[in-house]
CHARMM-style PDB file with segment names, atoms N, HN, CA, C and O in Angstrom:
ATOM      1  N   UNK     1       0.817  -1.182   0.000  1.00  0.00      PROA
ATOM      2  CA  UNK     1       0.000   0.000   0.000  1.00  0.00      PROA
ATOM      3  C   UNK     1       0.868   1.256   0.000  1.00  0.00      PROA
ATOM      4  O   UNK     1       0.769   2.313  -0.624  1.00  0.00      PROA
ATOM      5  N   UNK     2       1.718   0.824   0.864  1.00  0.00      PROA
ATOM      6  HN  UNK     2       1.798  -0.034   1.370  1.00  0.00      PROA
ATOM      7  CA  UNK     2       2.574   2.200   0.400  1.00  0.00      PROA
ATOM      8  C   UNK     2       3.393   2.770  -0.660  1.00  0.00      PROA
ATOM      9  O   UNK     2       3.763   3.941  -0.744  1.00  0.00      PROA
ATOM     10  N   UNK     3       3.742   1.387  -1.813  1.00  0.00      PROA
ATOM     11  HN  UNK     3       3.441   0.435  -1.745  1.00  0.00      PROA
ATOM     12  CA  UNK     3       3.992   2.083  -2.885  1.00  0.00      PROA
ATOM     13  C   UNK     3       2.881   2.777  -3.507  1.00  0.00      PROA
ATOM     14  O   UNK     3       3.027   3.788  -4.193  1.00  0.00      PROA
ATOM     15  N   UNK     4       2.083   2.378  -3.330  1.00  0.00      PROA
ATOM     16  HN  UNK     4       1.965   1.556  -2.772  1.00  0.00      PROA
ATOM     17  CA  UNK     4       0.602   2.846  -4.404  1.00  0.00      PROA
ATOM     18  C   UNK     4       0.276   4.449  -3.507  1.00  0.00      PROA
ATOM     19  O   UNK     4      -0.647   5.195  -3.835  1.00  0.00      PROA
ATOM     20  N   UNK     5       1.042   4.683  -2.589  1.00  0.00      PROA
ATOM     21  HN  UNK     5       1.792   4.078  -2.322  1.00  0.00      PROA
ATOM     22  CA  UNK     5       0.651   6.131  -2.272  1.00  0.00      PROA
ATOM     23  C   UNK     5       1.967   7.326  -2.078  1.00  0.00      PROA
ATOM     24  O   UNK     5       1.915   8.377  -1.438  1.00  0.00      PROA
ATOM     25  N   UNK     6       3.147   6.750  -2.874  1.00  0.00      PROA
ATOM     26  HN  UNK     6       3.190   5.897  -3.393  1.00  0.00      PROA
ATOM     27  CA  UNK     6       3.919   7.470  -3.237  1.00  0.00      PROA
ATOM     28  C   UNK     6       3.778   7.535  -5.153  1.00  0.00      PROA
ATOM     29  O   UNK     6       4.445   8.366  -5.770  1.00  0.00      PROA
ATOM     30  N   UNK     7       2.922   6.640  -5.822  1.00  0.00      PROA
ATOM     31  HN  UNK     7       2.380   5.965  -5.321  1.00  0.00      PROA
ATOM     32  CA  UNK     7       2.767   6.900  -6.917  1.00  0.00      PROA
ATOM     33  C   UNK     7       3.155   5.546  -8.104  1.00  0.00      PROA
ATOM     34  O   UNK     7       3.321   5.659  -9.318  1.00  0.00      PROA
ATOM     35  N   UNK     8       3.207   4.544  -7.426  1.00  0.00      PROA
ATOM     36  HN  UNK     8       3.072   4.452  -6.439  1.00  0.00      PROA
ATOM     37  CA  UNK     8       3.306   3.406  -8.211  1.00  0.00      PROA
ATOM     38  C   UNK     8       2.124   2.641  -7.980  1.00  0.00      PROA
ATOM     39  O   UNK     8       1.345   2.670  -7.028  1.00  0.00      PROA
ATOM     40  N   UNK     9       2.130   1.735  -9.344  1.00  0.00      PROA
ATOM     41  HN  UNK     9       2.763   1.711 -10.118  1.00  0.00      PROA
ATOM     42  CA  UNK     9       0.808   1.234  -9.892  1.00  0.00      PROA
ATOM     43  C   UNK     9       0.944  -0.571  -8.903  1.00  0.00      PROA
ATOM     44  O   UNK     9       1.163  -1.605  -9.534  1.00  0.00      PROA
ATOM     45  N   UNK    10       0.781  -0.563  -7.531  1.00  0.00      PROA
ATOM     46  HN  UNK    10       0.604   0.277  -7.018  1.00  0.00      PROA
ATOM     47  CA  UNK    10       0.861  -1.506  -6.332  1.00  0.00      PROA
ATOM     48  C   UNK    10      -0.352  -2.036  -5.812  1.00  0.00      PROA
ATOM     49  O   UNK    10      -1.372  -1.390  -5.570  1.00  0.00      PROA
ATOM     50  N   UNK    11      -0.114  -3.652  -5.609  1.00  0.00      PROA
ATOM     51  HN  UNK    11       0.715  -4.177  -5.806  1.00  0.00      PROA
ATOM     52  CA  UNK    11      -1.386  -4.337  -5.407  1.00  0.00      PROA
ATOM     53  C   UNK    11      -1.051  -5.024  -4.560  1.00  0.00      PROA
ATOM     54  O   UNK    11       0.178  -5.099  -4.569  1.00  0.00      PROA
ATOM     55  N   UNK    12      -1.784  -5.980  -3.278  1.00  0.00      PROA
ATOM     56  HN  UNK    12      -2.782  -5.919  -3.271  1.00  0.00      PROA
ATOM     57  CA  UNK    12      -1.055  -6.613  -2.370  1.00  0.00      PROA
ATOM     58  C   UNK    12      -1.498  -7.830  -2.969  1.00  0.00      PROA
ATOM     59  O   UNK    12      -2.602  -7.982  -3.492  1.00  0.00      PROA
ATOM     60  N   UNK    13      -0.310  -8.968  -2.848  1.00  0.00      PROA
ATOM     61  HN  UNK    13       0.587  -8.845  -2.423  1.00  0.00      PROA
ATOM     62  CA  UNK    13      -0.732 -10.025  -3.266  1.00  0.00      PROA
ATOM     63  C   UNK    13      -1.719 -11.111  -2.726  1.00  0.00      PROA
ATOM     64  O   UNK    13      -1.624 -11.183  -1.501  1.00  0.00      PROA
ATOM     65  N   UNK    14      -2.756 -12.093  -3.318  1.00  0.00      PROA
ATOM     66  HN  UNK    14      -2.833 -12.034  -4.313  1.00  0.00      PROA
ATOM     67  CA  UNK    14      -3.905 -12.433  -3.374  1.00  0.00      PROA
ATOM     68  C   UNK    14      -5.412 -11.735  -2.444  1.00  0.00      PROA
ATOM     69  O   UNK    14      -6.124 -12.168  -1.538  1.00  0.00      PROA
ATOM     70  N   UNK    15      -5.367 -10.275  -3.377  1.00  0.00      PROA
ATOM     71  HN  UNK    15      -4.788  -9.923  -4.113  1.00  0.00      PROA
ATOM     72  CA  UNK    15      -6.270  -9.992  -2.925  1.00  0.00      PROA
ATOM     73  C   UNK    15      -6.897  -9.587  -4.029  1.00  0.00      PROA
ATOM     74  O   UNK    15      -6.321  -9.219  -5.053  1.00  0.00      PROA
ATOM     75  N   UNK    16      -8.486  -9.656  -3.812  1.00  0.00      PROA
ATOM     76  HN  UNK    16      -8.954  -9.955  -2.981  1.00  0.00      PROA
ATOM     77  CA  UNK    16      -9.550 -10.112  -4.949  1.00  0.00      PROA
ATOM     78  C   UNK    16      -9.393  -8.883  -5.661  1.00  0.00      PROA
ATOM     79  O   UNK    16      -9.703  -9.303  -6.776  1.00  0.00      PROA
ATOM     80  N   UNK    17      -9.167  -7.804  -5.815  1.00  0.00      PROA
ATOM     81  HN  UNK    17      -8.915  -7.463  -4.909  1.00  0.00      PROA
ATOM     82  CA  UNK    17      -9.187  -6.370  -6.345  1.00  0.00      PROA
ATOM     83  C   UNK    17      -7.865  -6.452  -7.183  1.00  0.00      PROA
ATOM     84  O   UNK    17      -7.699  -5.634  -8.088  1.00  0.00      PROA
ATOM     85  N   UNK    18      -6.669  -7.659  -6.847  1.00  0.00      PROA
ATOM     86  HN  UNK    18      -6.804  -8.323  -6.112  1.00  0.00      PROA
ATOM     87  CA  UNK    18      -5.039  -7.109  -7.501  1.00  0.00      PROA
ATOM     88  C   UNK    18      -5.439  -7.435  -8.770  1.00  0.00      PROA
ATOM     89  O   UNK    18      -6.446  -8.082  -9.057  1.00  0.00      PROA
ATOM     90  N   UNK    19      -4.457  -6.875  -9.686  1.00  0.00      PROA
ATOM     91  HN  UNK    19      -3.639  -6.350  -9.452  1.00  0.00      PROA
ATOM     92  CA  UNK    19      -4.050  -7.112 -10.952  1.00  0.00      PROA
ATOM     93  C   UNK    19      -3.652  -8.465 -11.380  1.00  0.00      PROA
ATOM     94  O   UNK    19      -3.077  -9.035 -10.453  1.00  0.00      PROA
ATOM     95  N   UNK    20      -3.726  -9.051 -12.239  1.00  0.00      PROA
ATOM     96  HN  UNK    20      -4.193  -8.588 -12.992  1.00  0.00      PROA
ATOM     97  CA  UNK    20      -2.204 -10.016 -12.563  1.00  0.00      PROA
ATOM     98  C   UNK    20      -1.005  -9.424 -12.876  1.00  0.00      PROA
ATOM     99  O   UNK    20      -0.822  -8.274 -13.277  1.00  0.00      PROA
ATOM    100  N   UNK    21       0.027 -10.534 -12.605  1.00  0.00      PROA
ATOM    101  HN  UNK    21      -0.121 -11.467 -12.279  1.00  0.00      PROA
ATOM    102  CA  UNK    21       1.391 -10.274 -12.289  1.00  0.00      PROA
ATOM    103  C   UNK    21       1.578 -10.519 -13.968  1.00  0.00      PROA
ATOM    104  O   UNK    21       1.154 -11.517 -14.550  1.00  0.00      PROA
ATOM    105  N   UNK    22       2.295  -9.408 -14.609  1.00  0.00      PROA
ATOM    106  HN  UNK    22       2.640  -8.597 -14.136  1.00  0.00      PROA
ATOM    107  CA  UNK    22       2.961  -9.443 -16.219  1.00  0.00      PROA
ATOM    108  C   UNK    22       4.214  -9.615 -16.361  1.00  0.00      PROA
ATOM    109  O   UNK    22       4.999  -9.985 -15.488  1.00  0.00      PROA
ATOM    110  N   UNK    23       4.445  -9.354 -17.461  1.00  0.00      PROA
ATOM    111  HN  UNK    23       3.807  -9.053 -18.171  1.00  0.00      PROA
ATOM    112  CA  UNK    23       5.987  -8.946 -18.035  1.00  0.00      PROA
ATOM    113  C   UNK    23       6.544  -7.450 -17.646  1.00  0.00      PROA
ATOM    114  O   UNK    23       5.729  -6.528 -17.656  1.00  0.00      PROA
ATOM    115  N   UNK    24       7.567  -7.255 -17.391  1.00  0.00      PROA
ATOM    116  HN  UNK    24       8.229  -8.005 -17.383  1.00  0.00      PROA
ATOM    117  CA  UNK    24       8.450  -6.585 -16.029  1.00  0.00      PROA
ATOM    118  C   UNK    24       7.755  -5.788 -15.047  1.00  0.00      PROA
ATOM    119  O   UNK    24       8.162  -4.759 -14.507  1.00  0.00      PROA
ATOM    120  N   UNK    25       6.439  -6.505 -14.849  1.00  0.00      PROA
ATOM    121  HN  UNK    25       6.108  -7.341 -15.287  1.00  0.00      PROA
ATOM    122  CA  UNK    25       6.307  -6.348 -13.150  1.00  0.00      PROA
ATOM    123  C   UNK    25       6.759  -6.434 -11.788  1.00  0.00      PROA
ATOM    124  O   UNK    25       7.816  -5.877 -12.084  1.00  0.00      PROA
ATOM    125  N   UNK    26       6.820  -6.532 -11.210  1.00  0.00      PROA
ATOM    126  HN  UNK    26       5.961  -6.984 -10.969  1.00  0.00      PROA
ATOM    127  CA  UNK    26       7.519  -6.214 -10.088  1.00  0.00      PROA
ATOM    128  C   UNK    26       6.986  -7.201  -8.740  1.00  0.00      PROA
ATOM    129  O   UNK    26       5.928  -6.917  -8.179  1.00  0.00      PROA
ATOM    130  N   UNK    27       7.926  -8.521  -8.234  1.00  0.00      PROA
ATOM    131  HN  UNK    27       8.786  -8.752  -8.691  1.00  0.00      PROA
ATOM    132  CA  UNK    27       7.108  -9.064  -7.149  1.00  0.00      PROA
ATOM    133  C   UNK    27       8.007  -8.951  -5.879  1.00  0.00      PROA
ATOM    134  O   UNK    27       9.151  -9.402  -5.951  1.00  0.00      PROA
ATOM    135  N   UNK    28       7.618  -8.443  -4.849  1.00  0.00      PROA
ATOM    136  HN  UNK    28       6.689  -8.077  -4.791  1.00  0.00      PROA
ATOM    137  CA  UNK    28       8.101  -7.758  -3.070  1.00  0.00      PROA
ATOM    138  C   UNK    28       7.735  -8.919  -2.607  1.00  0.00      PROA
ATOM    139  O   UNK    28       6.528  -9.158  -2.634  1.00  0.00      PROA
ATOM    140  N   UNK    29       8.702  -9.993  -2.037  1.00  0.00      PROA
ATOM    141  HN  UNK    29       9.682  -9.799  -2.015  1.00  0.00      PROA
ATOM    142  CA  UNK    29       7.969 -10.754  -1.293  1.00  0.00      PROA
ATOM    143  C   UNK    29       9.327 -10.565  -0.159  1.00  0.00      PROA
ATOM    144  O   UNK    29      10.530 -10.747  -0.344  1.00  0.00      PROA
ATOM    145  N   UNK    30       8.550 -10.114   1.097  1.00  0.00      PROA
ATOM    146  HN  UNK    30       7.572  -9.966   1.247  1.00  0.00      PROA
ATOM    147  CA  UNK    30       9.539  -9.875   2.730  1.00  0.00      PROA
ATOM    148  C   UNK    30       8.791 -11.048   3.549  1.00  0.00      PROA
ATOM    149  O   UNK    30       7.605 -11.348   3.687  1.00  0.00      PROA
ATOM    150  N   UNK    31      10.097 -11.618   4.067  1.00  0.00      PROA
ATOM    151  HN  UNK    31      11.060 -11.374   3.955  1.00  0.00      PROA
ATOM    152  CA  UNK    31       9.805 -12.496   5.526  1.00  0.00      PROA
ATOM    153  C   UNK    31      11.108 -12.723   5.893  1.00  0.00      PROA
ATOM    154  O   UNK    31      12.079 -12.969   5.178  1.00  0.00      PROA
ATOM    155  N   UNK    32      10.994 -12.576   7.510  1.00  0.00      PROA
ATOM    156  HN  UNK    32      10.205 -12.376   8.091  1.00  0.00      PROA
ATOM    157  CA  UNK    32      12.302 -12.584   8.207  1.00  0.00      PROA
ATOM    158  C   UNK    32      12.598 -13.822   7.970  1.00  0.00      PROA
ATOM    159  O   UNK    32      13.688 -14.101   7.471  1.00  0.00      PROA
ATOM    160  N   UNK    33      11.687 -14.778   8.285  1.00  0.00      PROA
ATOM    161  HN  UNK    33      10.801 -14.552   8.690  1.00  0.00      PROA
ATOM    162  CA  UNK    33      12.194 -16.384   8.607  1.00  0.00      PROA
ATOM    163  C   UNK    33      12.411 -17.235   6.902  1.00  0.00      PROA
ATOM    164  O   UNK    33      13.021 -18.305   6.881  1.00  0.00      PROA
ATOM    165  N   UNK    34      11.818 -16.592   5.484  1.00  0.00      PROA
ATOM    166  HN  UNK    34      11.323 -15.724   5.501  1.00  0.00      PROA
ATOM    167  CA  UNK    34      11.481 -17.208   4.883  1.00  0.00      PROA
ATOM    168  C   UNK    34      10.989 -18.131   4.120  1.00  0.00      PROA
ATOM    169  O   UNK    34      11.004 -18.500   2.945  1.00  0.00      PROA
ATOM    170  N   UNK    35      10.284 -18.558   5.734  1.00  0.00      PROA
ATOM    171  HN  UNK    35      10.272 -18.259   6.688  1.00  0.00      PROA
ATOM    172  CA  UNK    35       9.823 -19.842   4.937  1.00  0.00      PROA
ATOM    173  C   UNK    35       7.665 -19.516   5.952  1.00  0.00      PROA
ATOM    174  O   UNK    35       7.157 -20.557   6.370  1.00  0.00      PROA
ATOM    175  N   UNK    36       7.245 -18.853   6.053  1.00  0.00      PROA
ATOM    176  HN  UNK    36       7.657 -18.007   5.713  1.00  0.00      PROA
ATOM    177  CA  UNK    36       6.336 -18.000   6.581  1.00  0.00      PROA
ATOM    178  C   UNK    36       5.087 -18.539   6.237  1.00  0.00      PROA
ATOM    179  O   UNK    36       4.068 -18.699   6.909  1.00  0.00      PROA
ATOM    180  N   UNK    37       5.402 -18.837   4.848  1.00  0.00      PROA
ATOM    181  HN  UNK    37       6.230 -18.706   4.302  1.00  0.00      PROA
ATOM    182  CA  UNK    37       3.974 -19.142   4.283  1.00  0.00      PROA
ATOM    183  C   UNK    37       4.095 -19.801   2.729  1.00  0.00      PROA
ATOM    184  O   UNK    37       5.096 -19.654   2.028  1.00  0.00      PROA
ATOM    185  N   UNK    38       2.956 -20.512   2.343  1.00  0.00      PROA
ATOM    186  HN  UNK    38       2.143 -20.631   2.912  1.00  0.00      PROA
ATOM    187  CA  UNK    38       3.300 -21.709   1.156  1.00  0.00      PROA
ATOM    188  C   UNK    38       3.028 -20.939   0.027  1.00  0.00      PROA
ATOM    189  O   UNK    38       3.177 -21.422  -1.096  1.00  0.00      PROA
ATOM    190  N   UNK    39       2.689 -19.919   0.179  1.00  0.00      PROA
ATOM    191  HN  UNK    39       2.568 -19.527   1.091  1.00  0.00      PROA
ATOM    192  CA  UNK    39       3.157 -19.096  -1.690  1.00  0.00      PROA
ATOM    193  C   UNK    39       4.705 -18.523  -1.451  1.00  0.00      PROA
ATOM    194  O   UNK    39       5.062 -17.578  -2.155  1.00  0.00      PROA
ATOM    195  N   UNK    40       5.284 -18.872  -0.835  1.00  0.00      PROA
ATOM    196  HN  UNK    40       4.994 -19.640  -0.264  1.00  0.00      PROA
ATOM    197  CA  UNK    40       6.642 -18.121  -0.953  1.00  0.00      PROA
ATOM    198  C   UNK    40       7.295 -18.954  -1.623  1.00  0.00      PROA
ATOM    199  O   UNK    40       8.373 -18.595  -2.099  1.00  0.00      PROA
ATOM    200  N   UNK    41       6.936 -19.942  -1.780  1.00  0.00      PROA
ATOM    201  HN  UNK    41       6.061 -20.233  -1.393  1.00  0.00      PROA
ATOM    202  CA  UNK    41       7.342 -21.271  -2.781  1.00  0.00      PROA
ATOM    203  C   UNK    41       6.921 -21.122  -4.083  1.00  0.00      PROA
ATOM    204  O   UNK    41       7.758 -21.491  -4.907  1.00  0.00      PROA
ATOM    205  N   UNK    42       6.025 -20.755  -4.468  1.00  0.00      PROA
ATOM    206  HN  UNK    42       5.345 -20.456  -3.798  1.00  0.00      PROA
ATOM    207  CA  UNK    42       5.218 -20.549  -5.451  1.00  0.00      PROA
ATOM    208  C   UNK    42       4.989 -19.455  -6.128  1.00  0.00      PROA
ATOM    209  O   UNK    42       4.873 -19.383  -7.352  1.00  0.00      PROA
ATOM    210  N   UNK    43       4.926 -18.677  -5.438  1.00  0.00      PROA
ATOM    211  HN  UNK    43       5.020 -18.736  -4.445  1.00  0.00      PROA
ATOM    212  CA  UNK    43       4.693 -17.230  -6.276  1.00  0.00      PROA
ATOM    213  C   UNK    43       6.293 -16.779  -7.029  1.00  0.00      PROA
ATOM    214  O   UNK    43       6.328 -16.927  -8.251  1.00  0.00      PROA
ATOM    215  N   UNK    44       7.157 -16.423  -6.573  1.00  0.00      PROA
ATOM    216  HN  UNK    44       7.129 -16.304  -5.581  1.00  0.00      PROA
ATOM    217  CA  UNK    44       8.437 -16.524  -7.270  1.00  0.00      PROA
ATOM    218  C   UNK    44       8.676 -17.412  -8.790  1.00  0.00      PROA
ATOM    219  O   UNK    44       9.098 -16.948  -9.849  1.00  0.00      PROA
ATOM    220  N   UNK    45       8.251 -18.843  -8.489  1.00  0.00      PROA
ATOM    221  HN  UNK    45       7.909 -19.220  -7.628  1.00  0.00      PROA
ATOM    222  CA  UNK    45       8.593 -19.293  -9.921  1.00  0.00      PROA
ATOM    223  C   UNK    45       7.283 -18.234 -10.639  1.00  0.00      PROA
ATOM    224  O   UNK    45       7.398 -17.329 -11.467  1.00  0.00      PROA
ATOM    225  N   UNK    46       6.007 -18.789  -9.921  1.00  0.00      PROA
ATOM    226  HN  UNK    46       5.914 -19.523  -9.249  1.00  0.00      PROA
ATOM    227  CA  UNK    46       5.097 -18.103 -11.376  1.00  0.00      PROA
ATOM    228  C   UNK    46       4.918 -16.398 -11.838  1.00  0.00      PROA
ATOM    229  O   UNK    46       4.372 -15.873 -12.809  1.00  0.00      PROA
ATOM    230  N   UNK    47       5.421 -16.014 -11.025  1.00  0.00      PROA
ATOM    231  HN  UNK    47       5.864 -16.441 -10.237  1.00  0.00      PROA
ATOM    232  CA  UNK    47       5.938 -14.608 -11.378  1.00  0.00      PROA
ATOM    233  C   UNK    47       7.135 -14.815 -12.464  1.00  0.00      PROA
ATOM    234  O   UNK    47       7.081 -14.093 -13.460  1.00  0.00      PROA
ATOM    235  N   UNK    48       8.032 -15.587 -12.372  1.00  0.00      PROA
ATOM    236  HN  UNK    48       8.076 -16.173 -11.563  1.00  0.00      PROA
ATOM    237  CA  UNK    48       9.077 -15.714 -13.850  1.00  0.00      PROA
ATOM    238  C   UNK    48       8.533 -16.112 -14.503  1.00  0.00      PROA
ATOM    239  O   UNK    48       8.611 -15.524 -15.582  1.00  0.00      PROA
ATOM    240  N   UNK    49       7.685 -17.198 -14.489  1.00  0.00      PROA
ATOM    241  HN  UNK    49       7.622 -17.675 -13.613  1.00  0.00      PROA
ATOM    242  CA  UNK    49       6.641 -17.674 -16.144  1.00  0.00      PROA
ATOM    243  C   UNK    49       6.468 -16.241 -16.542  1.00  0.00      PROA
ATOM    244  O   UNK    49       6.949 -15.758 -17.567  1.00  0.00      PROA
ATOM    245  N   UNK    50       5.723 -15.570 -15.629  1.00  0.00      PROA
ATOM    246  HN  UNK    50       5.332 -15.962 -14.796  1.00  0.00      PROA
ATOM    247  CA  UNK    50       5.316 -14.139 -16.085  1.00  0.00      PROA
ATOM    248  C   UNK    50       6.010 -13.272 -16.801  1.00  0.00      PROA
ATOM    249  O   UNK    50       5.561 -12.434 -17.584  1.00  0.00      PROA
ATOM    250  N   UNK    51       7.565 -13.574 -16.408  1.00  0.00      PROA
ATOM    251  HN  UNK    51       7.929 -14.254 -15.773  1.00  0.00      PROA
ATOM    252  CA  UNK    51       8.365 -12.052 -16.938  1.00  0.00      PROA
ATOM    253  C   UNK    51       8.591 -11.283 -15.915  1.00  0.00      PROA
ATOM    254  O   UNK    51       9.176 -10.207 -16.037  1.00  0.00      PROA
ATOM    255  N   UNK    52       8.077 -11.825 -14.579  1.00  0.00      PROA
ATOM    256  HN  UNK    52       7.602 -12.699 -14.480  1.00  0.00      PROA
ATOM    257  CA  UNK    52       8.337 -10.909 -13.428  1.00  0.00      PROA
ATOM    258  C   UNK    52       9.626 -10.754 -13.202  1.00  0.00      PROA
ATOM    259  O   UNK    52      10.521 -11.422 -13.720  1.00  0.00      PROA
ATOM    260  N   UNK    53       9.784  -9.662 -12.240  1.00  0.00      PROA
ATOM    261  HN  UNK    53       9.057  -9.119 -11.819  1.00  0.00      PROA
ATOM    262  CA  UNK    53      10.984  -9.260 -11.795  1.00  0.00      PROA
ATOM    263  C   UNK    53      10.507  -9.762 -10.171  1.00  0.00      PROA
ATOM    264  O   UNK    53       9.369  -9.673  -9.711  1.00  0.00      PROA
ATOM    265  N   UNK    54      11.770 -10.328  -9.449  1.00  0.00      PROA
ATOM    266  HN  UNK    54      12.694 -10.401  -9.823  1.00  0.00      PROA
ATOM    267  CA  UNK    54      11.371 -10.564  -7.706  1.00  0.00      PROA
ATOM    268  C   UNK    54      12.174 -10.312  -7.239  1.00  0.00      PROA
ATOM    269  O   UNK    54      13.283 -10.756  -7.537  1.00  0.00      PROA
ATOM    270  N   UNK    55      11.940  -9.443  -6.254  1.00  0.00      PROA
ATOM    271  HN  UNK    55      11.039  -9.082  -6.012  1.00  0.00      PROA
ATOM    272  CA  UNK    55      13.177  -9.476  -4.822  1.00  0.00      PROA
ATOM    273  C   UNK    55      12.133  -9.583  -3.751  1.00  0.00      PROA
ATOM    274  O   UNK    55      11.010  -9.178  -3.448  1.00  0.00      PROA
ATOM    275  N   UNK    56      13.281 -10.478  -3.274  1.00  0.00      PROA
ATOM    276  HN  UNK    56      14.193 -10.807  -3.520  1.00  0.00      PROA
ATOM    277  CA  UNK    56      13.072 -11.285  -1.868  1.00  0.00      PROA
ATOM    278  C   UNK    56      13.893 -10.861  -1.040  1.00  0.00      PROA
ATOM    279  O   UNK    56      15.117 -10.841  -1.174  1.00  0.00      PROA
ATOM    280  N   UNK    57      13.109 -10.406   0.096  1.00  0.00      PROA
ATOM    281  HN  UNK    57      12.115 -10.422   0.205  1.00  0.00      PROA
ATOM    282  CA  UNK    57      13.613  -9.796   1.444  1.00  0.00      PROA
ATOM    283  C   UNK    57      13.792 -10.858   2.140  1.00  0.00      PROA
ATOM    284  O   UNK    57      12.720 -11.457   2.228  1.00  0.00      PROA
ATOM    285  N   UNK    58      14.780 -11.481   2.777  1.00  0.00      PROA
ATOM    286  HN  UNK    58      15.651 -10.994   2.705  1.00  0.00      PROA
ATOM    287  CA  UNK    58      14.556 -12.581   4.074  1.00  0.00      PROA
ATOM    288  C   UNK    58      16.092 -12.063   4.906  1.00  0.00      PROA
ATOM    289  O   UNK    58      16.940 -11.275   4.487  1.00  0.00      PROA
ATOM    290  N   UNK    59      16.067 -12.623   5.863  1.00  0.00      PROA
ATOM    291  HN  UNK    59      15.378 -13.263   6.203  1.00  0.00      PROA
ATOM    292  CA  UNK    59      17.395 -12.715   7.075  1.00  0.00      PROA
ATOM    293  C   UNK    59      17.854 -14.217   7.149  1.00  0.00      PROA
ATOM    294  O   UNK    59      18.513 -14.558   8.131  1.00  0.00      PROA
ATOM    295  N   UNK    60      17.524 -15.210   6.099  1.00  0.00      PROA
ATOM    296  HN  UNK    60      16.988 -14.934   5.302  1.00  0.00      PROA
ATOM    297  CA  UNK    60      17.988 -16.225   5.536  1.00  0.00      PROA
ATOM    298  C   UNK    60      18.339 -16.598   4.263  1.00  0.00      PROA
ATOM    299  O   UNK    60      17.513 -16.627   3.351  1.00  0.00      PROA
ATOM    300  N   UNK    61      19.791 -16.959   4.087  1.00  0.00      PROA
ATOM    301  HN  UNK    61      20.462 -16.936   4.828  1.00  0.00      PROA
ATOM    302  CA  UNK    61      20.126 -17.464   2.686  1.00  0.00      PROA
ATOM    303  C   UNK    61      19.457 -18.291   2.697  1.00  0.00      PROA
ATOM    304  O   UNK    61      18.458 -18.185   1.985  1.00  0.00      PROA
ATOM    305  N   UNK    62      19.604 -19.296   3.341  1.00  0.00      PROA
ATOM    306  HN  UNK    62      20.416 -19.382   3.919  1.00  0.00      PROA
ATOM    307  CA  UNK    62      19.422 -20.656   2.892  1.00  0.00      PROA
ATOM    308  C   UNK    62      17.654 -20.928   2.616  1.00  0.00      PROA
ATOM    309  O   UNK    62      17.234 -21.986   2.148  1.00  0.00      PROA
ATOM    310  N   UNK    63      16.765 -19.773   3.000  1.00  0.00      PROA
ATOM    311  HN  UNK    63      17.107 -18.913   3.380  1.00  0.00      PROA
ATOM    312  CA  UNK    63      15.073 -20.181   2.997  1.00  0.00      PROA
ATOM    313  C   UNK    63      14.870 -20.716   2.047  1.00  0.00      PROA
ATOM    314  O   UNK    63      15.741 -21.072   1.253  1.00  0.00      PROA
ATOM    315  N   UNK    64      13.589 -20.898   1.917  1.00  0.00      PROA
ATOM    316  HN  UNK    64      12.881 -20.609   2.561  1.00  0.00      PROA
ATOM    317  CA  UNK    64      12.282 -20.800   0.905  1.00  0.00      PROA
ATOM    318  C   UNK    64      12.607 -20.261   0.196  1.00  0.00      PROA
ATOM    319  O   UNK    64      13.117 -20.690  -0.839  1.00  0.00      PROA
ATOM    320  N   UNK    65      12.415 -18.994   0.521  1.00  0.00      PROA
ATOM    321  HN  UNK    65      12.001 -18.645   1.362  1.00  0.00      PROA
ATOM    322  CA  UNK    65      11.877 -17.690  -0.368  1.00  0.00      PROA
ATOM    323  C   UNK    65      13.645 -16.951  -1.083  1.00  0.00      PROA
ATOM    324  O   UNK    65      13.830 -16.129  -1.981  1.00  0.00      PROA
ATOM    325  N   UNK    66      14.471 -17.567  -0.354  1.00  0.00      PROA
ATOM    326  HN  UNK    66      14.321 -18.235   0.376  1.00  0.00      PROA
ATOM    327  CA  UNK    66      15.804 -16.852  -0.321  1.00  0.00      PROA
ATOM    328  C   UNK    66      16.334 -18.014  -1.593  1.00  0.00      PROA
ATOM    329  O   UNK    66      17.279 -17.624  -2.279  1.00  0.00      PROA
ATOM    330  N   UNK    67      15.791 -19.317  -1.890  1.00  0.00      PROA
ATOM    331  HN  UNK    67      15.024 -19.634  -1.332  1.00  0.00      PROA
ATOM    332  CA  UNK    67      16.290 -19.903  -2.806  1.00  0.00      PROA
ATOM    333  C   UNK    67      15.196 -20.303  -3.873  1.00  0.00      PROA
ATOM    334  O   UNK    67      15.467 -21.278  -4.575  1.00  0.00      PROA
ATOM    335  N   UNK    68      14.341 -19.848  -4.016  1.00  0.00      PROA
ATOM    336  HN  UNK    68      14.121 -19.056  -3.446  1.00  0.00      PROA
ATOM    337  CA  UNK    68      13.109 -20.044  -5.041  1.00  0.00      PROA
ATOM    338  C   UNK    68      13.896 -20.003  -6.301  1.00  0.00      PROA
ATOM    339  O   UNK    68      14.696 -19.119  -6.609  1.00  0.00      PROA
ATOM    340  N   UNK    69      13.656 -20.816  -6.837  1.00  0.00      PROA
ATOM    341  HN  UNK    69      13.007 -21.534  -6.586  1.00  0.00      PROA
ATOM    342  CA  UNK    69      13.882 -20.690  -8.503  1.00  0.00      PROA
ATOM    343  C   UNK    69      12.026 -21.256  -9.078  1.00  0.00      PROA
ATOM    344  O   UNK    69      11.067 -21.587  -8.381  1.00  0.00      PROA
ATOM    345  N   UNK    70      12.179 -21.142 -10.752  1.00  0.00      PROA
ATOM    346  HN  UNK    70      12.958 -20.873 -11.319  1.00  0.00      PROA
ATOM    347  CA  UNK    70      11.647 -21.500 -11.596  1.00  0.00      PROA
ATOM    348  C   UNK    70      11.173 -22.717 -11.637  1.00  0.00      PROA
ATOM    349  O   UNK    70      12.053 -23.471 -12.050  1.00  0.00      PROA
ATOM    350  N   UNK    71      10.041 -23.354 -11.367  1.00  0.00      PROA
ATOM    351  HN  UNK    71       9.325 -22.741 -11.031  1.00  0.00      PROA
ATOM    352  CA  UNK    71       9.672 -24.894 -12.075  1.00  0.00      PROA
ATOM    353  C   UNK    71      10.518 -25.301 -12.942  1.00  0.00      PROA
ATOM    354  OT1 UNK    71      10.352 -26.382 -13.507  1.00  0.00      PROA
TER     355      UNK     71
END
């Protein structure tokens, strides 16, 4: 929400109102522990089917979310 009120086009992810994720969109996924929740597994690869772009915030190399690749 707070990008969308400094002026970027921002949706939180799975909520019934977001957009779909395109080609060089942009996916924010933060968790300290990285492994938080079961789209952190998931959303990363299908955001690259997409063309997405992802950065992943974690305080772990070794997570989930810190080693997601592509299907």
């Amino acid at each position: 929400m707070r990008l969308m009120h400094v002026g970027f086009d921002a949706h939180a992810g799975g909520e019934a109102t977001g957009a779909s994720i395109g080609h060089d969109d942009g996916l924010v996924m933060i968790s300290s522990s990285g492994e938080t929740h079961r789209s952190l597994s998931t959303w990363p690869g299908l955001a690259r089917e997409y063309g997405a772009h992802i950065l992943a915030v974690t305080t772990r190399a070794n997570s989930t979310l810190a080693t997601s690749r592509s299907p």
